[in-house]
KOLPA-931890 format. One record per residue (C-alpha): x, y, z; residue in one letter. Coordinates in steps of 0.1 Angstrom, whole numbers, plus 5000, padded with zeros to 4 digits. Each point is the difference from the previous one (the first is absolute). Example, Ala and Ser with C-alpha at 12.3 -4.5 7.8 and 13.67 -1.06 7.14 Angstrom:
2
512349555078A 501450344993S 
//
This chain:
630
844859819217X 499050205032X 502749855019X 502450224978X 498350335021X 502749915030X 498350365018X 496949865004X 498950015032X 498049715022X 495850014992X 499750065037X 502550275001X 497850254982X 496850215015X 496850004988X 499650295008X 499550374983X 503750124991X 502950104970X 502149824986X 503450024982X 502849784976X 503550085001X 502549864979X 503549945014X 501150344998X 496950115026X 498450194975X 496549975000X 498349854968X 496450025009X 498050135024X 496649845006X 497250025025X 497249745010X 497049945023X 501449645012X 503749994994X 500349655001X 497449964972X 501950224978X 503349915003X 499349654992X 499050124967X 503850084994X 501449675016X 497549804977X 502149784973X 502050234975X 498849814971X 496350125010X 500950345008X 499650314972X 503450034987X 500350405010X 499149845035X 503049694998X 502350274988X 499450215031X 500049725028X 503549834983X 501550335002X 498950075035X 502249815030X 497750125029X 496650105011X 499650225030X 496450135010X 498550205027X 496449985014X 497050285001X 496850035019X 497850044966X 500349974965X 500150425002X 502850015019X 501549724974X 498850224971X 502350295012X 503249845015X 500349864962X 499550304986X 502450165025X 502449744992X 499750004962X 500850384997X 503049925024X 501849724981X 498650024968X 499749604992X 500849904962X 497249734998X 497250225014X 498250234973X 501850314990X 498150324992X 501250194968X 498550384996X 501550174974X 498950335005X 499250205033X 496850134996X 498650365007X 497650115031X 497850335010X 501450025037X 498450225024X 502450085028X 497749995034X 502450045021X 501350324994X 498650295014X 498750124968X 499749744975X 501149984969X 498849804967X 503349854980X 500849724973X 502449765017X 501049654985X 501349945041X 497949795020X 500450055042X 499950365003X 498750015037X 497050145005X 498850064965X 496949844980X 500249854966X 497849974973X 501249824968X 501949844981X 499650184967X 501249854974X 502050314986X 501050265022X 498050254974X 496749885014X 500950055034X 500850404992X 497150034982X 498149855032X 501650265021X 499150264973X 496549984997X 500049965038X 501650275009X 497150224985X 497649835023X 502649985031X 502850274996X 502149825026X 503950045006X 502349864969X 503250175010X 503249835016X 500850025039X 502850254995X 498450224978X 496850005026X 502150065028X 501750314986X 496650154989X 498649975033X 503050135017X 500650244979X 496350114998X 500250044958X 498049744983X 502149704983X 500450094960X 497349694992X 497650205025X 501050304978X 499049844965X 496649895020X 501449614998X 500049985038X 497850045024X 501049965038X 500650215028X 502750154989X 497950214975X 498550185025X 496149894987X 499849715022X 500949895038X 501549685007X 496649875017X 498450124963X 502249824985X 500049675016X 496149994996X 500550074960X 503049735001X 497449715017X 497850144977X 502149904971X 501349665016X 496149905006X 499150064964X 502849824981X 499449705026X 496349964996X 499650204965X 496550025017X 497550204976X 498550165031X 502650285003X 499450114965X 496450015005X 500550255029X 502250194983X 497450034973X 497050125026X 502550255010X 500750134967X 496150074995X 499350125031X 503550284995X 497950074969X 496750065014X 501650215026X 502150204972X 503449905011X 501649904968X 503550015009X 499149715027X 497949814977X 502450034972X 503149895023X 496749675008X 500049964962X 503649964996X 500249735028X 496849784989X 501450024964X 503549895013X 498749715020X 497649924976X 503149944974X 502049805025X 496949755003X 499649984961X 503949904998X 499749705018X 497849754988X 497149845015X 500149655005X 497949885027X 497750215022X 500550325018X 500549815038X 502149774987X 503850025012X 502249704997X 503449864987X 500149754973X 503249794991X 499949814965X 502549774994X 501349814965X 502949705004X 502249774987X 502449765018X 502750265007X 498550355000X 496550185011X 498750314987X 498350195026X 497250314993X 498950205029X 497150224997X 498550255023X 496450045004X 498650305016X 496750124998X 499349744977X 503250194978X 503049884990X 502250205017X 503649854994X 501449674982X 503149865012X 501449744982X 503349715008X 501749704995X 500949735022X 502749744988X 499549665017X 502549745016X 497349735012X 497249884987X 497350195022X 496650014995X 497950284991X 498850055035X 503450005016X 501050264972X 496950255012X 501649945035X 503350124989X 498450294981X 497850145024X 503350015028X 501350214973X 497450214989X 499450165033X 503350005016X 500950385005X 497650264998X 497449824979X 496749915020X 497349794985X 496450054999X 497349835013X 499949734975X 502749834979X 498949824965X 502549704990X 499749764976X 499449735023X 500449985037X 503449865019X 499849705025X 501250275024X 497650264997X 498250035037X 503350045007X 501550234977X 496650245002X 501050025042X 503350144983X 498350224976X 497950135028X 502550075024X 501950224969X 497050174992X 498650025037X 496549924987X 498149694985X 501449864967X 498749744981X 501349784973X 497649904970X 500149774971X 497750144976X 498449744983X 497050224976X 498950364996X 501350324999X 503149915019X 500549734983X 500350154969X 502250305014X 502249695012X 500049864959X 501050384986X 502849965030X 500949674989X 500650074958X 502350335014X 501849745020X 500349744971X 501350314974X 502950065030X 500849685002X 500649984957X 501950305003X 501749955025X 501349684978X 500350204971X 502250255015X 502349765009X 500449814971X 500750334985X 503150065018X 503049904973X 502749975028X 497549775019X 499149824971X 503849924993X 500249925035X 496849755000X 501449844969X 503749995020X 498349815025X 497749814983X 503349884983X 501949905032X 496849865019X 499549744972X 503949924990X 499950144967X 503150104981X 498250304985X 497750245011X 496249894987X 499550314971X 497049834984X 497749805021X 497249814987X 496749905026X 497549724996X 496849975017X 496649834990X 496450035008X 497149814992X 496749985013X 498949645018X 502349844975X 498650174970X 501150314975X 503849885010X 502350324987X 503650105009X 501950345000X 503150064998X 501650355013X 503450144992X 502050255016X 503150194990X 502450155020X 497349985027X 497250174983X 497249814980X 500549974963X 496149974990X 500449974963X 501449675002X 497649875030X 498449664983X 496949785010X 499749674992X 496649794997X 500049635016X 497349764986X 500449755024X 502349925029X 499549785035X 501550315026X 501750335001X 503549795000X 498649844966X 499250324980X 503550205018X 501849664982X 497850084971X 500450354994X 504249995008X 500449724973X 498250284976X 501850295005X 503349795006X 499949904968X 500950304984X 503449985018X 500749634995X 503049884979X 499550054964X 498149684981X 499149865040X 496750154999X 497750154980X 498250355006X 496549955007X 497450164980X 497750085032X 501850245015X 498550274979X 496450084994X 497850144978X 501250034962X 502750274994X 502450124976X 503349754993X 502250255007X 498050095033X 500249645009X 503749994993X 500250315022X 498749865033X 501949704995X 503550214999X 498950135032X 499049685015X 503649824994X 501450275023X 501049775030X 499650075037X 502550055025X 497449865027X 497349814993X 497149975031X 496849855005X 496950115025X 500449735025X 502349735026X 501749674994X 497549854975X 499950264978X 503850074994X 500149604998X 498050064967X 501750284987X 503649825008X 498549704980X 499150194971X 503350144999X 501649714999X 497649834976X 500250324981X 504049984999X 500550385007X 502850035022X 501750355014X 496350145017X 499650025039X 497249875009X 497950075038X 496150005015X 498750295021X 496949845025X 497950265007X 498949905033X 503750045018X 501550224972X 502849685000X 502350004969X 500449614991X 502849894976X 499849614985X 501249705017X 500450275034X 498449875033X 499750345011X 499150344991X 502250294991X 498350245026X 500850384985X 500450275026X 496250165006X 500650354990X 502449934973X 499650154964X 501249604986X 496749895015X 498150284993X 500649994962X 499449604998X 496550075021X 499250274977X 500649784964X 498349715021X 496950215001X 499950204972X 500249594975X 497349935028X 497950304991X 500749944959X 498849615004X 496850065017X 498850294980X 500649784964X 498049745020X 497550205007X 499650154966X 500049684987X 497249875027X 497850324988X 500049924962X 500049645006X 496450085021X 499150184974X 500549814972X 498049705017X 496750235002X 500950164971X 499149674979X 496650015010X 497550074973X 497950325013X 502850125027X 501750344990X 502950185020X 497150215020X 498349665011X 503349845010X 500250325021X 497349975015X 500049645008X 503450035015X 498950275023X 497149865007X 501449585012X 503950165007X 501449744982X 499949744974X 499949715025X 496750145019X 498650054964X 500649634996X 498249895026X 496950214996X 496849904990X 498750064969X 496750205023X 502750225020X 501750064964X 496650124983X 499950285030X 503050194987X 499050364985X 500149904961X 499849645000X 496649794992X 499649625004X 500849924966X 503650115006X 500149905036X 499349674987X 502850024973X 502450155024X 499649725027X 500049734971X 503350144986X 501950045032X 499049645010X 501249884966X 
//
């Protein structure tokens, strides 16, 4: 199979040296650009047999006809010719970053000869410092607000500055007393520099120091009988004071870091950025990244952090990620350089970063579902996903109602199925069904099972008969009769969690079944394949196409649906078992269950380390332990 790569070039040929590399396909455009510590080592990854490669991966290196590659001193200098080169030529297969939204700083332009504060969504302006993002550009005016009471530094634009001063009248926001600079006549230029690095130390260090100065010289103004002074020192600690109570405090007062939380699937990342200063959260920035390859989360972090601080960002000291890449001496030289200080990358593991790093991580999971949800919302993309889904799989109709199966069980025991549908590309919940399995030898089994149940409802009249298990619990006739209206509806597409073995299963039960007119496909979760029956190969979906979007997205939610019936049914199945036990109420259970964490551990207990629960004696030790054994 690897002789089919014609490109690839002699083992002896290639460096093993520091360096980047790059695909083309036949065209020249580049498909991916890569970079490694021993370029040898790497590349044979890509030249290894197809039929062992990740399918992303075989898709990429079949579609490339050349490999070119150029050599570096260090893994640095590797780290930034690939950025260089990935901004340059934009390659399909390597991750793509998706921001929806430009988001809102606080610059201070430095380099003008009076500074000004502004609200600019622009990143790069030369010279300036930038504190942010806000999440809404409201909280970055109040910032400049309440800080303008404590700093009264320039807000006005350049033009209107420059007429004031050559004009010698005042701008008209110096007039309404909402600017403050030279041009007012209350300040020299020298004066007003010292006030703007008063301003630009404060909101970078958010250090409590400054207010308490301010507050010695409000009382000593006092003491002294100058209350205009100590009022004006009033009106600065209060405003300060508010801008610390606006951000909240989550780690200690020295503490200034970046920390990057990151939730995943197989074809998208959801990316959360907070800022940490002073031990505040001063700004959360939040992305997604669509994926071509499979990459790892540590080579996802490498991409992120090239992007993160390209421009005018500069990191701090210390970087938290979720866990650490292969690269990261490497990429902390980088880091360093950009920042022209130390940095250092940490995996927290436990403590208060840690948990910082957990809040991070459930805003980065909520992205990621919305980000999902918002597309599935889209009518014209759903049309379009359903137009696709259509052509990828050879149907003559567009799938309207799809049907997913999945099952979960736990060790072979407490089998259940679900079974999702979706209309028109949206989930129709009131005719989602689950479906107990007494017995079965593997999840093939009880996906054969569970098809030949709800497939009987569509067989040919007087074939098969309806069975009674697909309902539960006792309920009106006319209820009954209800639900099985709705479950004769027939699918357009029919598809089971899983490869080859499982749509072997479901293709068995459809024949054995005799329903005929249903398509019929797998989605593995591992390579997001598509498989259709008696096919040797996958039906391989674009990676940022709504089809595949909308079959991941049923796939999961009949995932989600399966394991949270089996779950119930693990819970009441635990409790029922103690629950037979003479003496044991609900509030022993409880306590048991807290107390061994399961009912396995409880098992294997001794009847002494039983008797030393709160609330249980000997006597029903001894029971306990007896009936459990039994």
């Amino acid at each position: 199979m690897s002789d089919a790569l014609s490109y690839r070039p002699k083992p002896g040929e290639i460096p093993t040296t520091p360096g980047v590399y790059r695909f083309r396909d036949d065209t020249g455009r580049v498909l991916y650009v890569g970079k490694a510590k021993n370029l040898r080592a790497r590349l044979a990854n890509y030249f290894a047999p197809l039929t062992s490669l990740h399918e992303r991966t075989r898709r990429m290196v079949t579609a490339a006809s050349s490999v070119e590659w150029t050599v570096v001193g260090t893994e640095v200098e590797a780290l930034q010719l690939e950025w260089t080169w990935i901004n340059e030529f934009d390659p399909p297969f390597n991750v793509q970053f998706k921001d929806d939204k430009s988001y809102p700083y606080l610059a201070v332009t430095l380099a003008d000869e009076a500074p000004r504060a502004l609200v600019t969504r622009t990143e790069g302006i030369k010279g300036a410092r930038y504190f942010g993002p806000y999440p809404k550009v409201w909280a970055v005016y109040e910032t400049i607000e309440l800080m303008l009471k404590a700093f009264p530094i320039r807000t006005c634009n350049n033009a209107n500055y420059k007429r004031a001063m050559q004009s010698g009248k005042p701008c008209f926001a110096s007039q309404i007393g909402r600017c403050f600079g030279p041009c007012s006549q209350k300040v020299s230029i020298e004066e007003h520099r010292a006030r703007v690095e008063q301003f630009v130390s404060f909101m970078g260090s958010q250090d409590r120091k400054l207010i308490n100065r301010l507050t010695v010289e409000m009382k000593e103004a006092a003491g002294e009988q100058k209350y205009e002074l100590a009022g004006k020192r009033r009106d600065q600690v209060m405003a300060l004071t508010a801008i610390l109570e606006k951000s909240a405090v989550v780690l200690r007062d020295t503490v200034d870091i970046d920390l990057f939380a990151i939730e995943q699937d197989e074809l998208a990342a959801a990316v959360q950025l907070f800022h940490v200063r002073g031990g505040r959260i001063r700004g959360v920035r939040g992305w997604m990244v669509d994926k071509e390859l499979d990459v790892s989360t540590g080579e996802l972090i490498d991409s992120i952090m090239q992007t993160a601080y390209t421009g005018s960002a500069v990191p701090p000291r210390e970087i938290i990620v979720p866990e650490l890449p292969d690269n990261a001496e490497a990429l902390e030289l980088w880091l360093a350089e950009t920042a022209d200080r130390k940095v250092r990358l940490v995996a927290a593991q436990r403590g208060e970063k840690a948990a910082l790093l957990a809040t991070a991580t459930q805003n980065a999971k909520q992205a990621l579902l919305l980000y999902k949800t918002r597309r599935s919302s889209d009518f014209v993309a759903r049309s379009k996903a359903l137009e696709d889904i259509q052509e990828a799989l050879g149907m003559p109709a567009a799938p309207l109602r799809m049907e997913c199966y999945d099952v979960s069980h736990l060790s072979g025991t407490n089998i259940v199925a679900s079974m999702v549908v979706f209309e028109d590309g949206l989930p129709r919940k009131d005719d989602y069904r689950r479906f107990s399995i007494p017995e079965s030898t593997d999840d093939t089994d009880s996906i054969y099972r569970t098809l030949m149940r709800r497939l009987a409802y569509l067989a040919p009249a007087g074939e098969t008969s309806i069975p009674r298990e697909t309902t539960s619990g006792e309920a009106p006739a006319e209820e009954i009769e209800q639900k099985r209206k709705k479950f004769r509806y027939s699918p357009n597409l029919l598809i089971v969690d899983g490869g080859q073995p499982q749509v072997a299963a479901a293709a068995r039960a459809l024949a054995d079944s005799g329903v005929t007119g249903i398509q019929l496909c797998g989605i593995a979760k591992r390579l997001e394949e598509i498989w259709l029956p008696d096919s040797d190969y996958p039906v391989i979906l674009p990676r940022n196409s709504d089809a595949l979007f909308v079959i991941q997205r049923i796939r999961d939610e009949a995932h989600r649906f399966a394991i949270t019936h089996q779950r119930a049914r693990r819970k009441r199945d635990i409790s029922s078992i103690l629950g037979e036990i003479p003496g044991l109420g609900p509030a022993r259970v409880k306590v048991l269950l807290q107390h061994f964490g399961s009912v396995a551990r409880l098992k294997a207990a001794t009847e002494e380390s039983i008797s030393e629960v709160r609330g249980i004696g000997p006597q029903l030790a001894g029971t306990i332990h007896r009936h459990l054994r039994a």
